[in-house]
HTML snippet that shows the backbone in 3Dmol.js (N, CA, C, O; Angstrom):
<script src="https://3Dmol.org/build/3Dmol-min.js"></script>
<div id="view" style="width:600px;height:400px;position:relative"></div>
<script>
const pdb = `
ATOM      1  N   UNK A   1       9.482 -68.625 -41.441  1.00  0.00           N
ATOM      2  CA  UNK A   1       9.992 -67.562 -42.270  1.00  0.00           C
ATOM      3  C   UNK A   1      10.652 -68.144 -43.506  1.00  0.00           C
ATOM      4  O   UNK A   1      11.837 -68.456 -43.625  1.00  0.00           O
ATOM      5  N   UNK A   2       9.680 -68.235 -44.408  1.00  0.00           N
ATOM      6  CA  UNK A   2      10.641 -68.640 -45.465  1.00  0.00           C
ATOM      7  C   UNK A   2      10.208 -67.879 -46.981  1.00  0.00           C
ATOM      8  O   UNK A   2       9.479 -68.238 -47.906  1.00  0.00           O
ATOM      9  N   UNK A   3      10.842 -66.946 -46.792  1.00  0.00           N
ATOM     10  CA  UNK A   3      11.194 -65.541 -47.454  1.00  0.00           C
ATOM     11  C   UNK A   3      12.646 -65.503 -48.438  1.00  0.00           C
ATOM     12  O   UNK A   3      13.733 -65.577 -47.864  1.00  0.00           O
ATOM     13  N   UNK A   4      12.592 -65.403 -49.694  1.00  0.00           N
ATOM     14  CA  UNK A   4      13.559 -65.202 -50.377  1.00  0.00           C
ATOM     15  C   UNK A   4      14.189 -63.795 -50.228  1.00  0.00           C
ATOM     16  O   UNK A   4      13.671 -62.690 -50.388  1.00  0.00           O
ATOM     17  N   UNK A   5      15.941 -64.275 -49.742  1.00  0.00           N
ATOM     18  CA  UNK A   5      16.615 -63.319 -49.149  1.00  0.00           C
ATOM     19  C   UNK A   5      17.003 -62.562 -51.078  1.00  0.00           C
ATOM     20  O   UNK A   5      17.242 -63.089 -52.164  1.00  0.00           O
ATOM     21  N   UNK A   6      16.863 -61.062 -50.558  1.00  0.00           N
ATOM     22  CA  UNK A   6      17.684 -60.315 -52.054  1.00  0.00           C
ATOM     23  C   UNK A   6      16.360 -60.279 -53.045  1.00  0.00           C
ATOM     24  O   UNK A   6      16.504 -59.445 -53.939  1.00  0.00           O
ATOM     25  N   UNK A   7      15.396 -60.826 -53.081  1.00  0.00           N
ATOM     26  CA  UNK A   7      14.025 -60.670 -54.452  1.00  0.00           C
ATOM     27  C   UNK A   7      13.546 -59.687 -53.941  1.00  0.00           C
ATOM     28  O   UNK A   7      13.121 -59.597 -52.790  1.00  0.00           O
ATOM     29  N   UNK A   8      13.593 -58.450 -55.182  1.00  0.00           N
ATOM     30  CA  UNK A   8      12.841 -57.147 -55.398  1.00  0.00           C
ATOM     31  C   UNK A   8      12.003 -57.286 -56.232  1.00  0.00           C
ATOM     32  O   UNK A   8      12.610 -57.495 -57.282  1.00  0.00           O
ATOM     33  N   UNK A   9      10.546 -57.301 -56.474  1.00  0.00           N
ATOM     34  CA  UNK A   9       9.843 -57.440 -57.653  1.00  0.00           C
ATOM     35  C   UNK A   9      10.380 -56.195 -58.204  1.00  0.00           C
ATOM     36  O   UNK A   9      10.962 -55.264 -57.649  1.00  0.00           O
ATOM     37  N   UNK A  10      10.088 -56.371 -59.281  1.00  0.00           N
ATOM     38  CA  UNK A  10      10.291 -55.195 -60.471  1.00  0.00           C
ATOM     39  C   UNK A  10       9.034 -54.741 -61.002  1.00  0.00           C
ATOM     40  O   UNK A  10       8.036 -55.347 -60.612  1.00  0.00           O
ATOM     41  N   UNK A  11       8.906 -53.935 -61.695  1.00  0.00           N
ATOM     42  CA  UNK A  11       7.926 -53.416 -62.361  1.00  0.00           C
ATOM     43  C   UNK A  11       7.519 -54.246 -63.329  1.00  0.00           C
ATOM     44  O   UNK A  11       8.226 -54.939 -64.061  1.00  0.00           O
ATOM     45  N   UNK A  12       6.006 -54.121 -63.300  1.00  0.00           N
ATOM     46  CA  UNK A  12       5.194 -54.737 -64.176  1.00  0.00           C
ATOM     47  C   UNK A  12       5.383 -55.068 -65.562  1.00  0.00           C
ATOM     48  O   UNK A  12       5.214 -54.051 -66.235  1.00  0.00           O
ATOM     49  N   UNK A  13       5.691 -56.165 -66.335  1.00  0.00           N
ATOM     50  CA  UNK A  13       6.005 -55.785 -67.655  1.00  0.00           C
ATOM     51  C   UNK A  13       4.719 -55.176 -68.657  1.00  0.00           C
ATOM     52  O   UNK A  13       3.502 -55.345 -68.589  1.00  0.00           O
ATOM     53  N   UNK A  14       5.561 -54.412 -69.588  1.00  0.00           N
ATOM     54  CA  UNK A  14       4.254 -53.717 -70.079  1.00  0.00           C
ATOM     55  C   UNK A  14       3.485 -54.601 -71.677  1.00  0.00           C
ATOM     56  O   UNK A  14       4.138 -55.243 -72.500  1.00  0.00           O
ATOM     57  N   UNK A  15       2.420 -54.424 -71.700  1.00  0.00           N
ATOM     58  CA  UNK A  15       1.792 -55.208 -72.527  1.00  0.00           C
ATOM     59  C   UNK A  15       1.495 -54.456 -74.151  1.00  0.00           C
ATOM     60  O   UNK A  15       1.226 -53.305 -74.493  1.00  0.00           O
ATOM     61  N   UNK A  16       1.674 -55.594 -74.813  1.00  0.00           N
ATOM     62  CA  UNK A  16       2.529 -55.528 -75.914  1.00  0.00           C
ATOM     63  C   UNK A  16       1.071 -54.761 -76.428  1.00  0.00           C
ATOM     64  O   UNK A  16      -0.090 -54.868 -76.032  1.00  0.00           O
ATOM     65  N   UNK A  17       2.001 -53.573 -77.982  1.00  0.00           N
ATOM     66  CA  UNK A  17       0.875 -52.896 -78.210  1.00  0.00           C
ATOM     67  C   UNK A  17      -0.093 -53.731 -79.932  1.00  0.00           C
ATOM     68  O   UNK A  17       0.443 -53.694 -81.039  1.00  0.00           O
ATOM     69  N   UNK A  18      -1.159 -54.219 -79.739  1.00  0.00           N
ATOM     70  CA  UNK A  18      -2.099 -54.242 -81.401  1.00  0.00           C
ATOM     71  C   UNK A  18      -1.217 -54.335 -82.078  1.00  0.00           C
ATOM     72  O   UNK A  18      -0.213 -53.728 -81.704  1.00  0.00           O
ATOM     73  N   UNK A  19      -1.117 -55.222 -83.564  1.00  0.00           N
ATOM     74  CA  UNK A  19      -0.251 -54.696 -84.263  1.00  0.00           C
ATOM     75  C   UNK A  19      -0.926 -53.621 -85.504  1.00  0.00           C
ATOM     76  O   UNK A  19      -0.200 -53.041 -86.311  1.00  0.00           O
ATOM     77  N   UNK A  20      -1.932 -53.529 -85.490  1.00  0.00           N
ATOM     78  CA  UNK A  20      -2.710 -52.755 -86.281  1.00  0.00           C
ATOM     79  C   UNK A  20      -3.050 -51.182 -85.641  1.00  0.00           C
ATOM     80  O   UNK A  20      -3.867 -50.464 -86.217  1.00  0.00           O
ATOM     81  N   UNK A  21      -2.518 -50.841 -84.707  1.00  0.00           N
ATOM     82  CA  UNK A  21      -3.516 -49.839 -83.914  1.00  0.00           C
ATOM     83  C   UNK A  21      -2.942 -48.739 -84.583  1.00  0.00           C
ATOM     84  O   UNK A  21      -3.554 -47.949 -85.301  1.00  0.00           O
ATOM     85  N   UNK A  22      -1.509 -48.719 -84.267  1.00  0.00           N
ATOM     86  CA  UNK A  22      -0.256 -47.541 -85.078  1.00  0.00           C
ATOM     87  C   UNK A  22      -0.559 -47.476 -86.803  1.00  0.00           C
ATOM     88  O   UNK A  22      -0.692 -46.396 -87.379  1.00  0.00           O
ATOM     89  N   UNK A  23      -0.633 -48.660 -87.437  1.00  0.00           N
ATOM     90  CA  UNK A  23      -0.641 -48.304 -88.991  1.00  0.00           C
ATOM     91  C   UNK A  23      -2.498 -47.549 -89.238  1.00  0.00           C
ATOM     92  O   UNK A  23      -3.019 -46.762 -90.028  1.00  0.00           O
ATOM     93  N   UNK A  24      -2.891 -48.263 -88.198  1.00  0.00           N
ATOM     94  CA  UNK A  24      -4.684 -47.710 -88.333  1.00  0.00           C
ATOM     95  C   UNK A  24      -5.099 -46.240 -88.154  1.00  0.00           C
ATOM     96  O   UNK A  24      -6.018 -45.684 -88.756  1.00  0.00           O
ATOM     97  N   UNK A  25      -4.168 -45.618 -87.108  1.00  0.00           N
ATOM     98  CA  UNK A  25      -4.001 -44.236 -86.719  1.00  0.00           C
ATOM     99  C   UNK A  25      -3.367 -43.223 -88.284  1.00  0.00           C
ATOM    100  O   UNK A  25      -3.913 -42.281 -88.858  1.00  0.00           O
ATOM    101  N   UNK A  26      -2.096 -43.890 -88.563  1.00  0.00           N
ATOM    102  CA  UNK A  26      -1.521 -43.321 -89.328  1.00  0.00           C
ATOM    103  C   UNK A  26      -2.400 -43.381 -90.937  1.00  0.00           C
ATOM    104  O   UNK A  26      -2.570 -42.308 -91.515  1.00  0.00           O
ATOM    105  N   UNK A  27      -2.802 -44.379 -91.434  1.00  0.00           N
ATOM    106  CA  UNK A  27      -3.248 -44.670 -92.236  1.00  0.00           C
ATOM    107  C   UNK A  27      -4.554 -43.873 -92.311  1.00  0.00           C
ATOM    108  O   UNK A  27      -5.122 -43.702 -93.390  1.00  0.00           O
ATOM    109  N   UNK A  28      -5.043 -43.372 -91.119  1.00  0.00           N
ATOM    110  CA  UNK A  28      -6.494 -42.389 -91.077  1.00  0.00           C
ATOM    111  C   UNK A  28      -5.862 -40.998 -91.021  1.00  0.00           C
ATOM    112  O   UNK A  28      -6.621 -40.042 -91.180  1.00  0.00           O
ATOM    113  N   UNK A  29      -4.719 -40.799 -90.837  1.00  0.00           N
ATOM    114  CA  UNK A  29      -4.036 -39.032 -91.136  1.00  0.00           C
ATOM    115  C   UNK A  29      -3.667 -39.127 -92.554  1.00  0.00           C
ATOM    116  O   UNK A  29      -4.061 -38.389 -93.456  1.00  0.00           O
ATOM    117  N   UNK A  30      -2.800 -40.202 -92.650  1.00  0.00           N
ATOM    118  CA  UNK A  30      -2.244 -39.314 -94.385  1.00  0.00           C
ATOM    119  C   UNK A  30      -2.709 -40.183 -95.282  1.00  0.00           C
ATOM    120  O   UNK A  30      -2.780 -39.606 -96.367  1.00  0.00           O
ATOM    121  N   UNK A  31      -3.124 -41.490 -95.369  1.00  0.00           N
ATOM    122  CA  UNK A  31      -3.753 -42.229 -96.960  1.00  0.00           C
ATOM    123  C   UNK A  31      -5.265 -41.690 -96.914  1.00  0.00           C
ATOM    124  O   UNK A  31      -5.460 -40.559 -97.359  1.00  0.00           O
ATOM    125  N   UNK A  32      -6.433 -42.484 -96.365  1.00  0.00           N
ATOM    126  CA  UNK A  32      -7.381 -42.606 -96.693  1.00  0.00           C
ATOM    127  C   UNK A  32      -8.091 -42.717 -95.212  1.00  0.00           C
ATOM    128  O   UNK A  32      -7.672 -43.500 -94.359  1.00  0.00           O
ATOM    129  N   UNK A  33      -9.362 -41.729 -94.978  1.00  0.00           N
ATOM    130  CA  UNK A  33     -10.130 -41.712 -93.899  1.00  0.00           C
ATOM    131  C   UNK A  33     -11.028 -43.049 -93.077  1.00  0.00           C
ATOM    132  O   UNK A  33     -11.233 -43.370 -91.906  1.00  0.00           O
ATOM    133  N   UNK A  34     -11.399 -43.578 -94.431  1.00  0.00           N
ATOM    134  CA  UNK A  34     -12.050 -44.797 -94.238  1.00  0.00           C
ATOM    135  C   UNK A  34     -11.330 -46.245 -94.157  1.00  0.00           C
ATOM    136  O   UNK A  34     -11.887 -47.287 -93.811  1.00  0.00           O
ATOM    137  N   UNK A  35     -10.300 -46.131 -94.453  1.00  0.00           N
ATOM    138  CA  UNK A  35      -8.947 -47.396 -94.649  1.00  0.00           C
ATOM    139  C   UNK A  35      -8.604 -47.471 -92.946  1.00  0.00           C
ATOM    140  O   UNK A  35      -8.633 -48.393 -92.132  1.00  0.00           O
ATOM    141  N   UNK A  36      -8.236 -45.881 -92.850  1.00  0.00           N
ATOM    142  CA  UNK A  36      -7.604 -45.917 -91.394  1.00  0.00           C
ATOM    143  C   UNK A  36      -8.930 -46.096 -89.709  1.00  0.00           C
ATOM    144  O   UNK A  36      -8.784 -46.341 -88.511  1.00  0.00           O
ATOM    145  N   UNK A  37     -10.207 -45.765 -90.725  1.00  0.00           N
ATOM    146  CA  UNK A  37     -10.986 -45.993 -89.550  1.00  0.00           C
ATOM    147  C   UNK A  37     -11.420 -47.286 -89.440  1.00  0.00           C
ATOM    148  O   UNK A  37     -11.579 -47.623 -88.266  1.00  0.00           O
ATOM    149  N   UNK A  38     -11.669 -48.132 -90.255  1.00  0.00           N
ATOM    150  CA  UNK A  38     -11.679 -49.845 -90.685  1.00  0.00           C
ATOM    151  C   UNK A  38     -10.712 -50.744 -89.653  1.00  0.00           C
ATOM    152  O   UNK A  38     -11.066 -51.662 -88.914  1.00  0.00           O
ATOM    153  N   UNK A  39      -9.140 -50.076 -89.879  1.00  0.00           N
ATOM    154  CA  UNK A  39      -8.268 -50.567 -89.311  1.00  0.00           C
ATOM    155  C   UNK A  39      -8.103 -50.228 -87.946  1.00  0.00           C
ATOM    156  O   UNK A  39      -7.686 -51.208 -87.328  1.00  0.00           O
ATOM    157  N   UNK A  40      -8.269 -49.198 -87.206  1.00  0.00           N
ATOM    158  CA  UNK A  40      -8.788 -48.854 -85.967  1.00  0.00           C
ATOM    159  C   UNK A  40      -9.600 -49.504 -85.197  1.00  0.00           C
ATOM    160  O   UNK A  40      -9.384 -49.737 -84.007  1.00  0.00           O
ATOM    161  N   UNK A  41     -11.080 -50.004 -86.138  1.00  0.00           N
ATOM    162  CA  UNK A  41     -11.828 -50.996 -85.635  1.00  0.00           C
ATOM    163  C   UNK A  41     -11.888 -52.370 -85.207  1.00  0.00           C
ATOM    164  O   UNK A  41     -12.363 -52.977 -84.247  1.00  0.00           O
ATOM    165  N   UNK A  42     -11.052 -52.736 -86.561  1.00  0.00           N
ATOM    166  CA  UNK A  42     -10.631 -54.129 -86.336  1.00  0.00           C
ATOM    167  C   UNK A  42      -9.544 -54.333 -85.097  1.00  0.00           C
ATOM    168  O   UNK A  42      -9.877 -55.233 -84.327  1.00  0.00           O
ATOM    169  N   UNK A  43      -8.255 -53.630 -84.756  1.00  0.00           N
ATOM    170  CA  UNK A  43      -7.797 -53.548 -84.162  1.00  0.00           C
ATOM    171  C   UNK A  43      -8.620 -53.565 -82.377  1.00  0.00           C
ATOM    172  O   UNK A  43      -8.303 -54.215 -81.381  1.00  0.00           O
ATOM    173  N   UNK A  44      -9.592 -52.687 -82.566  1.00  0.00           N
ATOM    174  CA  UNK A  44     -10.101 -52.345 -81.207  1.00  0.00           C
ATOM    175  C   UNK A  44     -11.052 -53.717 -80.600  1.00  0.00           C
ATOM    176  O   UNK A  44     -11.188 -54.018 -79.414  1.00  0.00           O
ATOM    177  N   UNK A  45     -11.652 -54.431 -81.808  1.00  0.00           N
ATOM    178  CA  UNK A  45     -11.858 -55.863 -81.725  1.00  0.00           C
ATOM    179  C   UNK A  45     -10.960 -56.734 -81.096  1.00  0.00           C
ATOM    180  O   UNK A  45     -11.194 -57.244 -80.001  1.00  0.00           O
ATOM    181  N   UNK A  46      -9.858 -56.939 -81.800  1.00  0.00           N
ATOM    182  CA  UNK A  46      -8.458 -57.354 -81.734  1.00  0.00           C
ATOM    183  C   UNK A  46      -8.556 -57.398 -80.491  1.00  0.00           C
ATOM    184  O   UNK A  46      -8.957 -58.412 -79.920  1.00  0.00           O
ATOM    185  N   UNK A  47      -8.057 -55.840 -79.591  1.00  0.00           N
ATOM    186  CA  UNK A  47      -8.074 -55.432 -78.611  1.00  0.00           C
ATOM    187  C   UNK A  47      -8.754 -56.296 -77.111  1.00  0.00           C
ATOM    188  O   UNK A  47      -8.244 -57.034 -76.268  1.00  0.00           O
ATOM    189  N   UNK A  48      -9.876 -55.854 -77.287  1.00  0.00           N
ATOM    190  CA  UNK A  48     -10.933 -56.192 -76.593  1.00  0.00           C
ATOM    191  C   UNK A  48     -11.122 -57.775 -76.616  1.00  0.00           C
ATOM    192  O   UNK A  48     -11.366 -58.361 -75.561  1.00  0.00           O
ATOM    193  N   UNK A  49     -11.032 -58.329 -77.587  1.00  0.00           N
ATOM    194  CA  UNK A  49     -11.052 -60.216 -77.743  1.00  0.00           C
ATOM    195  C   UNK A  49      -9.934 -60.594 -76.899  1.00  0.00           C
ATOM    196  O   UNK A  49      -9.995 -61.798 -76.652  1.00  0.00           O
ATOM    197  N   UNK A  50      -9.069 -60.100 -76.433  1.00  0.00           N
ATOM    198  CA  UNK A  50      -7.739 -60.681 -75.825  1.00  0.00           C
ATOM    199  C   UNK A  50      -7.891 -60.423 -74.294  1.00  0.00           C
ATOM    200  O   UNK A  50      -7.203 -61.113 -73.542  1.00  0.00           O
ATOM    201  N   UNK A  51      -8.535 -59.707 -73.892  1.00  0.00           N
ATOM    202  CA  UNK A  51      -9.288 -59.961 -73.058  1.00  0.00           C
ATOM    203  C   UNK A  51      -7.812 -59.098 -71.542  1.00  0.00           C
ATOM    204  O   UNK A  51      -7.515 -59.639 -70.476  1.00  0.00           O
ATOM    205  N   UNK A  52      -7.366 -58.004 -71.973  1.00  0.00           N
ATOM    206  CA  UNK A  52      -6.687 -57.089 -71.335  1.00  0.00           C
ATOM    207  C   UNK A  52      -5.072 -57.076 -71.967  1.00  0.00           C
ATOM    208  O   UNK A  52      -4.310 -56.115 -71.864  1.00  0.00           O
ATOM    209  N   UNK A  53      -4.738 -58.438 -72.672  1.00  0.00           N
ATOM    210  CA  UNK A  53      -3.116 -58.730 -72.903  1.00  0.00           C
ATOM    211  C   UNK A  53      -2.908 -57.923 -73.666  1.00  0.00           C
ATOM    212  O   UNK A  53      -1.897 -57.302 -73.338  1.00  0.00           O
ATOM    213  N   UNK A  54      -3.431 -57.496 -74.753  1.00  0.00           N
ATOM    214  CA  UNK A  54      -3.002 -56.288 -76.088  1.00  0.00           C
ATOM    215  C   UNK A  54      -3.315 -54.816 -75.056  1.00  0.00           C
ATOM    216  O   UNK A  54      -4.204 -54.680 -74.216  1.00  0.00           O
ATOM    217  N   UNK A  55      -2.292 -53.868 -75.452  1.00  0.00           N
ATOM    218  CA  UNK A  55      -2.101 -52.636 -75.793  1.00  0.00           C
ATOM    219  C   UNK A  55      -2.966 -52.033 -76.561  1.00  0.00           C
ATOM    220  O   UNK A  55      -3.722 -52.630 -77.327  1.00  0.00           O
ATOM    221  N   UNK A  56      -2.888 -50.095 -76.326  1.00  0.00           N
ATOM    222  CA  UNK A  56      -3.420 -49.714 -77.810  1.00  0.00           C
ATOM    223  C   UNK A  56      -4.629 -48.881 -77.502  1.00  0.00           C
ATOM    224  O   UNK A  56      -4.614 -47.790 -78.072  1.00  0.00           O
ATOM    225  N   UNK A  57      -5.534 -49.087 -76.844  1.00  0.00           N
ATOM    226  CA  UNK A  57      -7.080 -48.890 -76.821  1.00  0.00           C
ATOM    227  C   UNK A  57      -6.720 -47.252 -77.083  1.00  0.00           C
ATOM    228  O   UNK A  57      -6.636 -47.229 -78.311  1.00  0.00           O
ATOM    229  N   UNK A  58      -6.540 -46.290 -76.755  1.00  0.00           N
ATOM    230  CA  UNK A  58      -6.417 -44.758 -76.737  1.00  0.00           C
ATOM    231  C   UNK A  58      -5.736 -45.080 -78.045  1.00  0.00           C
ATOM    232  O   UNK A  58      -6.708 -44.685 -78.689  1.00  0.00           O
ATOM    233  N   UNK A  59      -5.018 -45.405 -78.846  1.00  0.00           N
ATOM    234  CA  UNK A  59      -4.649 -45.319 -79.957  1.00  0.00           C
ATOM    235  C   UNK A  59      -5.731 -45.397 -81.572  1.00  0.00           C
ATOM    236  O   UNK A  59      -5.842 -44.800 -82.643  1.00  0.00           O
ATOM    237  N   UNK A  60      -6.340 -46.545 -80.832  1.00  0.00           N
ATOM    238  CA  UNK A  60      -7.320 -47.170 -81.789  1.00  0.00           C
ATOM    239  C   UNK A  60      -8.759 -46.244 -81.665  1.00  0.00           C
ATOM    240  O   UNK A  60      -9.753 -46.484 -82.349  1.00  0.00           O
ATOM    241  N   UNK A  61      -8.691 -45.382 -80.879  1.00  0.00           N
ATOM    242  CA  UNK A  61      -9.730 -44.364 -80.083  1.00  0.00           C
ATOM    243  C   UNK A  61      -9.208 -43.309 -80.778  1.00  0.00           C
ATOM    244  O   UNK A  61     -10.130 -42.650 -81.260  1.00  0.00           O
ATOM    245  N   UNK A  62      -8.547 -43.033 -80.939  1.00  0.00           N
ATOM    246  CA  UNK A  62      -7.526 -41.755 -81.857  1.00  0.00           C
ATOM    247  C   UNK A  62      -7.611 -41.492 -83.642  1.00  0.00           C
ATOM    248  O   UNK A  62      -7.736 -40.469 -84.315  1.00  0.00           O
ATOM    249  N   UNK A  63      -7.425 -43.504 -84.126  1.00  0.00           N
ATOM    250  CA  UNK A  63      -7.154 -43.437 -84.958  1.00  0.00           C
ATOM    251  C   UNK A  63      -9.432 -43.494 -85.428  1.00  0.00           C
ATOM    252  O   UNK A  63     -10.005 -42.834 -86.294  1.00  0.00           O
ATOM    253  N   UNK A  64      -9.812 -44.113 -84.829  1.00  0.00           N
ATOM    254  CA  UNK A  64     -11.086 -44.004 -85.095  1.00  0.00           C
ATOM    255  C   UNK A  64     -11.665 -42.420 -85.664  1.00  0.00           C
ATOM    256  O   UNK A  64     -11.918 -41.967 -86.780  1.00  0.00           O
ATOM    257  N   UNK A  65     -11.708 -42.004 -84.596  1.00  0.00           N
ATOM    258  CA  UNK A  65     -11.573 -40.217 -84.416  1.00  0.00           C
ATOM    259  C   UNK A  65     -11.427 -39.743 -85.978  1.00  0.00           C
ATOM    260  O   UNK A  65     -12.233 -39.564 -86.891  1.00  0.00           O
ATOM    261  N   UNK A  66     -10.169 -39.642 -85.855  1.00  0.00           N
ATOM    262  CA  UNK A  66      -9.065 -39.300 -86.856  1.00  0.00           C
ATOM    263  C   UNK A  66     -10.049 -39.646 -88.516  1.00  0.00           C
ATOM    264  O   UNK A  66     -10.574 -38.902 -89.344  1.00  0.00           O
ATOM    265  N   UNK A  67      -9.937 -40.909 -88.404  1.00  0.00           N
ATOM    266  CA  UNK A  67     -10.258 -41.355 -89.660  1.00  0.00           C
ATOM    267  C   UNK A  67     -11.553 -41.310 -89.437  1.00  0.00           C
ATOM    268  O   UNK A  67     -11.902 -42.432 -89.805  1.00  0.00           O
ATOM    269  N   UNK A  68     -12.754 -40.613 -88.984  1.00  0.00           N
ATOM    270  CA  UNK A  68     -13.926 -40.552 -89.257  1.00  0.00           C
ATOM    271  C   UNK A  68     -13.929 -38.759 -89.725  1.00  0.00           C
ATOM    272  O   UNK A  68     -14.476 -38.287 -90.722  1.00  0.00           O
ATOM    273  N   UNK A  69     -13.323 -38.175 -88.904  1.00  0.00           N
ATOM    274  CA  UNK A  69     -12.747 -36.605 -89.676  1.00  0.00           C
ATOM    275  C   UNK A  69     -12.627 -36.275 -91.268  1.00  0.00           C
ATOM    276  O   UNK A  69     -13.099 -35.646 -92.215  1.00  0.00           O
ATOM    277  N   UNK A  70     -11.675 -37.146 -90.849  1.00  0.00           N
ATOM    278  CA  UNK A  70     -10.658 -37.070 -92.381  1.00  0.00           C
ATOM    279  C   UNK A  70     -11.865 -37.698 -93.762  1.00  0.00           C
ATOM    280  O   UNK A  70     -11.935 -37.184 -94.879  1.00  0.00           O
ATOM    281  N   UNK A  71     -12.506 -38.616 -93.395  1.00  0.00           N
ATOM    282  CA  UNK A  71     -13.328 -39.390 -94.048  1.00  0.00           C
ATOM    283  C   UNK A  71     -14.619 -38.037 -94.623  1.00  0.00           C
ATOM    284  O   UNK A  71     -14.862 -37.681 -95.776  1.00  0.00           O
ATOM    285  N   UNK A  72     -15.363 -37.442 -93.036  1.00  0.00           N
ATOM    286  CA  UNK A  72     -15.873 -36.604 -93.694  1.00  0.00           C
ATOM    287  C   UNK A  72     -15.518 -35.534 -94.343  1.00  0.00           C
ATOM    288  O   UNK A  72     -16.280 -35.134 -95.223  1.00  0.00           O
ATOM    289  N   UNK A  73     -14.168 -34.746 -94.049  1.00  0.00           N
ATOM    290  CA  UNK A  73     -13.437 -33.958 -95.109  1.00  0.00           C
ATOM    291  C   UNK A  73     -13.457 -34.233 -96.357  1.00  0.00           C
ATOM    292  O   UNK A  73     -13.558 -33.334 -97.192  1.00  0.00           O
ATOM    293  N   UNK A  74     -13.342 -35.809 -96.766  1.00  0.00           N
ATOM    294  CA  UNK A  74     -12.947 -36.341 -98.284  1.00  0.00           C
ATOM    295  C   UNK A  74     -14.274 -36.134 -98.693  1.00  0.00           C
ATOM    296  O   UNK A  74     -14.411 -35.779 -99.863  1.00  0.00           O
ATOM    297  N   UNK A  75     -15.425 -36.289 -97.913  1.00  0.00           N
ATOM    298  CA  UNK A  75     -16.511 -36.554 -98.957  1.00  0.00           C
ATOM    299  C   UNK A  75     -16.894 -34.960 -99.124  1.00  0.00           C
ATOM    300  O   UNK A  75     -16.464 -34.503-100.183  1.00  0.00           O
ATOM    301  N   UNK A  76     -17.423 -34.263 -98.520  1.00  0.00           N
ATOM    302  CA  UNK A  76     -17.136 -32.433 -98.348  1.00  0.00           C
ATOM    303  C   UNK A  76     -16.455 -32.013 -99.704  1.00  0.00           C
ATOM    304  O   UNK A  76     -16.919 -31.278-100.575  1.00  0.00           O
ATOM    305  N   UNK A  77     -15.447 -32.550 -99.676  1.00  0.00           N
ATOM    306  CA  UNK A  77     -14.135 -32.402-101.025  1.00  0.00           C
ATOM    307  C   UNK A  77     -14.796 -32.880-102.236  1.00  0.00           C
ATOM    308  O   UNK A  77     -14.966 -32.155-103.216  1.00  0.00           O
ATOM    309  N   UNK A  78     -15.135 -33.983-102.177  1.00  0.00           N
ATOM    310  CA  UNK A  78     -15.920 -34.669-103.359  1.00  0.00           C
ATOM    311  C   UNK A  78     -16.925 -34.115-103.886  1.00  0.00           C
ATOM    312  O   UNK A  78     -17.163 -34.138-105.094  1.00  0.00           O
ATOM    313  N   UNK A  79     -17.735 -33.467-102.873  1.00  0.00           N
ATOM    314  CA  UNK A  79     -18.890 -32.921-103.392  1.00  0.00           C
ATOM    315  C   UNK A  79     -18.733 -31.598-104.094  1.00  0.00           C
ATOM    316  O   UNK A  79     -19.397 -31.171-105.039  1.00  0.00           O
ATOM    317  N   UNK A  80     -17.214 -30.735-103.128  1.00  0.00           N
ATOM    318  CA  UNK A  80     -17.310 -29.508-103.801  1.00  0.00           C
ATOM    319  C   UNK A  80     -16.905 -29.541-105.090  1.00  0.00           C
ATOM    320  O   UNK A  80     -17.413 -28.738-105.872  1.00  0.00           O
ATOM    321  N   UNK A  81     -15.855 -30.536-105.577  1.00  0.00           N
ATOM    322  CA  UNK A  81     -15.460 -30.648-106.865  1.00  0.00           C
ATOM    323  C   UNK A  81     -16.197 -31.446-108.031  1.00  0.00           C
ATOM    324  O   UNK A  81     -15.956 -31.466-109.238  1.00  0.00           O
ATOM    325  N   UNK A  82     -17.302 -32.185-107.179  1.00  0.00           N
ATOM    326  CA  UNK A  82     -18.715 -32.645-108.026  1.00  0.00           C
ATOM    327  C   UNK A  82     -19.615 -31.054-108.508  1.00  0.00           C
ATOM    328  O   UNK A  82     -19.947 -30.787-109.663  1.00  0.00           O
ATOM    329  N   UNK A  83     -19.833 -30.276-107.433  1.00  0.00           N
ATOM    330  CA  UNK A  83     -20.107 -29.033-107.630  1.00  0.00           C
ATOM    331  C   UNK A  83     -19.994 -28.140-108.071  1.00  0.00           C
ATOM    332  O   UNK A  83     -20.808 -27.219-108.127  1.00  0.00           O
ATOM    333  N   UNK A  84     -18.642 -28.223-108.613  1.00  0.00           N
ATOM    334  CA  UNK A  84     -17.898 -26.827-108.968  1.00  0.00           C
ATOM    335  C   UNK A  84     -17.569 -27.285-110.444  1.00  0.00           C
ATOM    336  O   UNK A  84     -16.796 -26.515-111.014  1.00  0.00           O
ATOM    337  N   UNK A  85     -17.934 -28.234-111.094  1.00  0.00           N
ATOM    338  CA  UNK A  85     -17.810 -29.133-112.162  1.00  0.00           C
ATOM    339  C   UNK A  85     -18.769 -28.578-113.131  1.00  0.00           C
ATOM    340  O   UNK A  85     -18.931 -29.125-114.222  1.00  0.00           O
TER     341      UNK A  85
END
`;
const viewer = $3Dmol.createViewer("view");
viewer.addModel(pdb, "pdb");
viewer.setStyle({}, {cartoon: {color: "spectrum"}});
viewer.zoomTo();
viewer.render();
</script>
């Protein structure tokens, strides 16, 4: 029996998030559709190369989303004011 008297594991520590995933999300809502979906990608690379240690994936899944929306909104926009010209 040789069991450490009093050791409780603790909870798992949690793994640190992308540092790109948050500005990639945000950056595909309010600057630019295609900036923020770029940065989403790279991030999800990021992601995935580390091989489980990075955070993020539903974020970078979000901001993808997001900034492929927003992206086709801008061009929609472009055209109507190419149009209406």
């Amino acid at each position: 029996m040789n069991q450490e008297i009093g050791h409780v594991p603790g909870p798992p520590m949690p793994r640190p998030m992308n540092s790109l995933a948050i500005p990639g999300l945000i950056t595909g809502i309010i600057v630019c559709g295609l900036a923020g979906m770029i940065m989403s990608i790279i991030a999800r690379g990021q992601i995935n190369a580390s091989g489980g240690l990075q955070g993020g994936k539903g974020i970078t899944t979000a901001g993808i989303i997001v900034g492929s929306i927003r992206m086709v909104v801008e061009v929609l926009y472009l055209i109507a004011v190419l149009a209406g010209s």
